[in-house]
C-alpha positions, -999 to 999 in steps of 0.1 A, spaced: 359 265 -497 389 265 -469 395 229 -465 415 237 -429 378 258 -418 363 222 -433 379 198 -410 387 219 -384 354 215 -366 355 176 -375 389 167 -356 378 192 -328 345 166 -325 366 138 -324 389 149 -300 364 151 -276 366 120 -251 336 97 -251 326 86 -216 316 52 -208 299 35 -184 323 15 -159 315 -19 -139 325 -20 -106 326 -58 -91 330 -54 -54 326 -83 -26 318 -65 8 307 -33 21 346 -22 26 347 -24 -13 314 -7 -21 331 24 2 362 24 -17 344 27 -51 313 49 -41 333 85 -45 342 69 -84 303 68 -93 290 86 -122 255 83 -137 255 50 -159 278 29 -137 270 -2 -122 281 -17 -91 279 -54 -90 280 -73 -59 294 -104 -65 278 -138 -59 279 -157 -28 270 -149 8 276 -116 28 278 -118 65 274 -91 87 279 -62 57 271 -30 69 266 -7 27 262 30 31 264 46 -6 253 75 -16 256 84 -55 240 104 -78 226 94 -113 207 105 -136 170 101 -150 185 85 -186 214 71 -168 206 56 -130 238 38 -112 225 2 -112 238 -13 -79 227 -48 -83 235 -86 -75 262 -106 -97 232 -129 -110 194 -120 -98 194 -136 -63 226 -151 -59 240 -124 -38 224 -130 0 229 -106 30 227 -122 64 243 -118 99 233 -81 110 242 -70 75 218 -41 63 218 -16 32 216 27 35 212 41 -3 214 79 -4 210 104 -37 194 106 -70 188 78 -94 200 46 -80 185 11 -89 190 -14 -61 181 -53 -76 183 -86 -71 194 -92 -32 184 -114 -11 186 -107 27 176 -140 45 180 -151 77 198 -125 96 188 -98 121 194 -63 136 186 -46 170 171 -18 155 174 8 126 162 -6 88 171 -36 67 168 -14 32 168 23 41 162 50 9 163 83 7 168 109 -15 147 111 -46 140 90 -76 155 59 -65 141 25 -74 142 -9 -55 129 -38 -75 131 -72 -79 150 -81 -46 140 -99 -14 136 -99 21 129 -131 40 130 -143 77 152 -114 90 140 -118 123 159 -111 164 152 -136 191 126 -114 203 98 -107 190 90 -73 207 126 -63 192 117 -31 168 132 -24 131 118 -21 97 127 -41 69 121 -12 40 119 24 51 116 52 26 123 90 28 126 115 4 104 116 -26 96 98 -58 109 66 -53 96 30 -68 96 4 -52 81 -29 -74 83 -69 -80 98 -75 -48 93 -105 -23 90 -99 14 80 -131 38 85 -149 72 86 -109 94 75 -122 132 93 -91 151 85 -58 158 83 -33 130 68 -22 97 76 -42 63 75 -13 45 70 24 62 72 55 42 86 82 67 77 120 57 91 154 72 81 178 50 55 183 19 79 175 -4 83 143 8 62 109 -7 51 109 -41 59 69 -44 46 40 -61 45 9 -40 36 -19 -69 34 -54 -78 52 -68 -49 47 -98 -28 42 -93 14 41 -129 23 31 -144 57 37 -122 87 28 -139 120 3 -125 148 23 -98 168 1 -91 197 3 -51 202 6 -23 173 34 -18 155 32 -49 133 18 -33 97 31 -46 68 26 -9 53 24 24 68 22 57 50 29 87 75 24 90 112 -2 110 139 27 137 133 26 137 99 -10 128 91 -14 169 79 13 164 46 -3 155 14 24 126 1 2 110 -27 13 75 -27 1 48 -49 1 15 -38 -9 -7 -67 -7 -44 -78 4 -60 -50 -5 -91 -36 -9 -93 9 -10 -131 15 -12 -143 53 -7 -109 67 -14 -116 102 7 -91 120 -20 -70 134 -56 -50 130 -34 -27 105 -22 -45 77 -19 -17 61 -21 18 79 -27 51 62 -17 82 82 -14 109 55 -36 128 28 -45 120 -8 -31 76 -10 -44 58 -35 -49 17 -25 -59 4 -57 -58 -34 -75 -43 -49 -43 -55 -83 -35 -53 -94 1 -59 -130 7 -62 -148 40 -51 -120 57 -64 -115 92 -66 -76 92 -77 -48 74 -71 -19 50 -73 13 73 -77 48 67 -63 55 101 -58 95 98 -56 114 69 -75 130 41 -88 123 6 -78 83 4 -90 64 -20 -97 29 -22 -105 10 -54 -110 -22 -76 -92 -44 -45 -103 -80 -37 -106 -89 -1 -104 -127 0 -107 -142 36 -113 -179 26 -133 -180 61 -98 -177 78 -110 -159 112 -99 -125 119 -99 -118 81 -115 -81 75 -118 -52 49 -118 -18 52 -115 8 85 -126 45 75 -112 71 102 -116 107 85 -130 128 58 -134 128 22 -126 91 17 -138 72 -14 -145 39 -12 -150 20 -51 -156 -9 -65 -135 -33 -40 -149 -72 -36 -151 -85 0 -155 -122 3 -156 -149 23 -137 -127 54 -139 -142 90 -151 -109 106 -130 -82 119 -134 -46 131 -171 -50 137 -179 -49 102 -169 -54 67 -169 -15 62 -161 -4 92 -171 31 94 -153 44 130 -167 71 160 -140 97 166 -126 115 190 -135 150 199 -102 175 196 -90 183 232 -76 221 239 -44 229 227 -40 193 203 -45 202 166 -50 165 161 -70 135 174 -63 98 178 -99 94 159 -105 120 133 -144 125 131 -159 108 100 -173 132 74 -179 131 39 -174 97 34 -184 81 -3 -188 46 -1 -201 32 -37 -206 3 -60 -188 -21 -36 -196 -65 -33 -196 -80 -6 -211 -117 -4 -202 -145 19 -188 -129 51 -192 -133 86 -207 -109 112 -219 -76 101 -216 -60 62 -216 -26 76 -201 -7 109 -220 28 110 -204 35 142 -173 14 151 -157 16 185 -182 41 197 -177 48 234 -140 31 235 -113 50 235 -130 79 240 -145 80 207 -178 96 211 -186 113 177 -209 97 154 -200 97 113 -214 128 93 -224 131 55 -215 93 46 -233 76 14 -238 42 11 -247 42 -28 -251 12 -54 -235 -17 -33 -243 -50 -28 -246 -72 -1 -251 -106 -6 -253 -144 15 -240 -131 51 -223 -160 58 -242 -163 97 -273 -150 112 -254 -118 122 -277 -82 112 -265 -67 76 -260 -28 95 -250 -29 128 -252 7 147 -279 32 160 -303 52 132 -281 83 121 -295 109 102 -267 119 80 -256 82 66 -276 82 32 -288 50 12 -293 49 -24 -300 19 -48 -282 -5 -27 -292 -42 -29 -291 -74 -7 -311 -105 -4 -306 -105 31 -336 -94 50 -324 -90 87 -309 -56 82 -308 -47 119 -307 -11 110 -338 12 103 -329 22 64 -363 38 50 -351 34 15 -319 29 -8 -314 -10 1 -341 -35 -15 -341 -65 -8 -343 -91 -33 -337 -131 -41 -307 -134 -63 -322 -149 -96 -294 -156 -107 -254 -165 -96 -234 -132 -95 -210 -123 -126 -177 -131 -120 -160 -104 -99 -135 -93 -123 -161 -91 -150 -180 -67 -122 -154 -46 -115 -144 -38 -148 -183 -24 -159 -181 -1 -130 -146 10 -146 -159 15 -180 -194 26 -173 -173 54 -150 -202 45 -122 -172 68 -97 -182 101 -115 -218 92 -115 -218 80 -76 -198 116 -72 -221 136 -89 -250 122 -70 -234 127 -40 -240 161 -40 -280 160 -30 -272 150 0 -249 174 10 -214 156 7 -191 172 -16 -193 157 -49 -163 175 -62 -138 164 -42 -151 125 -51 -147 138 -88 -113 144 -83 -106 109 -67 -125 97 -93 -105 112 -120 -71 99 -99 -83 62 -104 -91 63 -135 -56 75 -146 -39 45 -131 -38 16 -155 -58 -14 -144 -32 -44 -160 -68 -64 -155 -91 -73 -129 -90 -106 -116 -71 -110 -81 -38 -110 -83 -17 -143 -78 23 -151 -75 29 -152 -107 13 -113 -109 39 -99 -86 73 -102 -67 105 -111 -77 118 -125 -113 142 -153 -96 131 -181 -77 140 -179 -43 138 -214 -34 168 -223 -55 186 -199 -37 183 -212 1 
């Protein structure tokens, strides 16, 4: 054997450098923009402890998918952005955690703007960044691009103008995010539109197919307006959310194939508090629990009339309702009507009446006041099957599909409900029956299917200790 031919390959291996990962400890956004062009996938940029006032970060970095660049507070929390200080990340693989911006302000733009794809913005905060006036328009957490994550945050205390979090798309490539386990605290009354504390898409974009899943979170004292969240795009999953004492509702605004599943709608009799607005086609509706809600949007379930298209518009402010699945849902203890079969119907120009909707295997239990179970005109083309009440003042002429019955018993516990119709995959069932009346079962399949692949981490509603932030804020004001 040549000995030389032996090592040769050996010291070649060793004289190649090994790269490390480098720390970068910077104390204002001046710092930050003399490091940024250094950034190389691995690296972390730490922002040191203490408070930053009127910071104005721009970075844009590339990592990569097994090394991100961690951009992230000293110590989880103890880094806190006020003034008009605000945060632009840009690029591939960045992790942005454990800020705090409290108690500052801008005059318009974003407080946390992302874009790029396959960023992720967790465990950080956003409280009481509010203007003077309330009418005074920005966003706390906008998001472009594609693929980003954005989980275990805390945002609380928005009174202005503006969406919490708004995903902004331009183009099918766009979306493709998972909003999870984060907390959207109290957001007070607004007045006008334009206060949602989420908002996927717009009327311009309601044609682009984003598939977003917001999952886990918890919405407590969402007040802002009708819309706490608004969905203006195609094929969003809402599932596992728990909104409590919320005085709005979950609404499928425009867009296509939504699904909404396994949420808890807890009003706690607070007035205003509501469920869920369906605007569109080939919804799903699964499995959610609606409970003691204050009445809002004319019904529980608000099913909406649309709009008809006017010449030369290929969009509507109403989309006609069509196709609509609305299966194995509880409701028991609200106010005012269960069911909406035609909300709004001669407002707003919204003259069209729902088409192909199925009202299959819910129940509707102890209306909370003397208000009818339906409210709307007989329609032909909404369908009833094996639903159940022990209400008898339906107010609506249903020939069959809801019996009513006395409750022999107290009702399982909600968690232990939802998760039979999970494992007893009820959604496919529901689907496949959908087809005899004319609805297309497929399409419900494939929602179906969607759900099912998303992990359910339990059923019970979701508390503080489920979701947000790892630090605790209050040791940091």
């Amino acid at each position: 054997m040549n000995l030389i031919t032996f090592i040769t390959p050996l010291v070649a291996l060793l004289a190649v450098p090994m790269v490390s990962a480098t720390e970068y400890q910077v104390a204002s956004a001046s710092e930050i923009r003399s490091v940024a062009g250094k950034l190389k996938p691995g690296d972390e940029l730490i922002l040191k402890s203490g408070t930053w006032h009127d910071q104005h970060i721009i970075l844009n970095a590339n990592g990569s998918e097994d090394k991100p660049i961690v951009i992230r507070s000293e110590r989880a929390g103890s880094t806190k952005l006020t003034g008009d200080s605000y945060l632009e990340i840009a690029g591939s693989y960045l992790h942005l955690s454990g800020l705090h911006f409290d108690q500052g302000s801008l005059q318009k733009g974003h407080v946390i703007r992302v874009s790029g794809a396959y960023n992720k913005v967790y465990d950080n905060a956003i409280t009481n960044y509010n203007p003077t006036s309330k009418e005074t328009r920005y966003h706390w957490l906008s998001l472009y691009g594609r693929d980003h994550t954005v989980q275990h945050n805390h945002f609380s205390g928005q009174t202005h103008s503006g969406v919490t979090t708004v995903v902004w798309l331009k183009s099918e490539q766009d979306g493709h995010h998972t909003i999870s386990h984060n907390y959207f605290g109290p957001r007070a009354y607004g007045k006008a539109n334009g206060f949602e504390t989420i908002r996927i898409g717009t009327g311009k974009s309601s044609h682009l197919n984003p598939n977003v899943l917001v999952a886990h979170n918890l919405f407590e004292g969402c007040d802002g307006e009708m819309e706490i969240i608004s969905n203006k795009s195609n094929d969003n999953l809402y599932l596992f959310n728990t909104f409590r004492q919320s005085a709005g509702t979950l609404t499928i605004r425009q867009g296509k194939r939504v699904a909404v599943a396994y949420n808890h709608f807890l009003g706690d009799k607070k007035k205003g508090t509501g469920g869920v607005r369906v605007i569109g086609k080939d919804h799903l509706v699964f499995a959610n629990a609606f409970s003691d809600l204050g009445g809002r949007a004319e019904g529980v379930i608000s099913i909406s009339a649309g709009t008809p298209l006017e010449n030369g518009k290929s969009r509507t402010l109403y989309p006609q309702v069509n196709n609509i699945l609305i299966a194995d849902n509880r409701l028991d203890n609200n106010r005012g009507p269960y069911i909406a079969t035609a909300a709004g119907i001669g407002k707003k120009k919204r003259q069209l009446l729902p088409q192909q909707v199925l009202f299959s295997s819910n129940q509707f239990f102890n209306p909370a006041n003397d208000a009818k179970l339906i409210d709307g005109d007989h329609n032909d083309t909404i369908f009833w099957q094996a639903n159940m009440t022990n209400h008898d003042q339906l107010g609506y002429p249903v020939e069959q599909g809801v019996s009513v019955k006395e409750m022999a018993e107290e009702l399982s516990k909600t968690s232990d409900w939802m998760k039979q119709a999970a494992v007893s995959h009820s959604c496919l069932e529901s689907a496949q029956s959908a087809t005899k009346y004319g609805l297309d079962g497929d399409n419900f399949q494939l929602l179906c299917q969607r759900i099912a692949a998303v992990q359910s981490q339990g059923f019970e509603p979701k508390t503080i200790d489920d979701v947000g932030i790892s630090w605790d804020i209050s040791e940091q004001n």
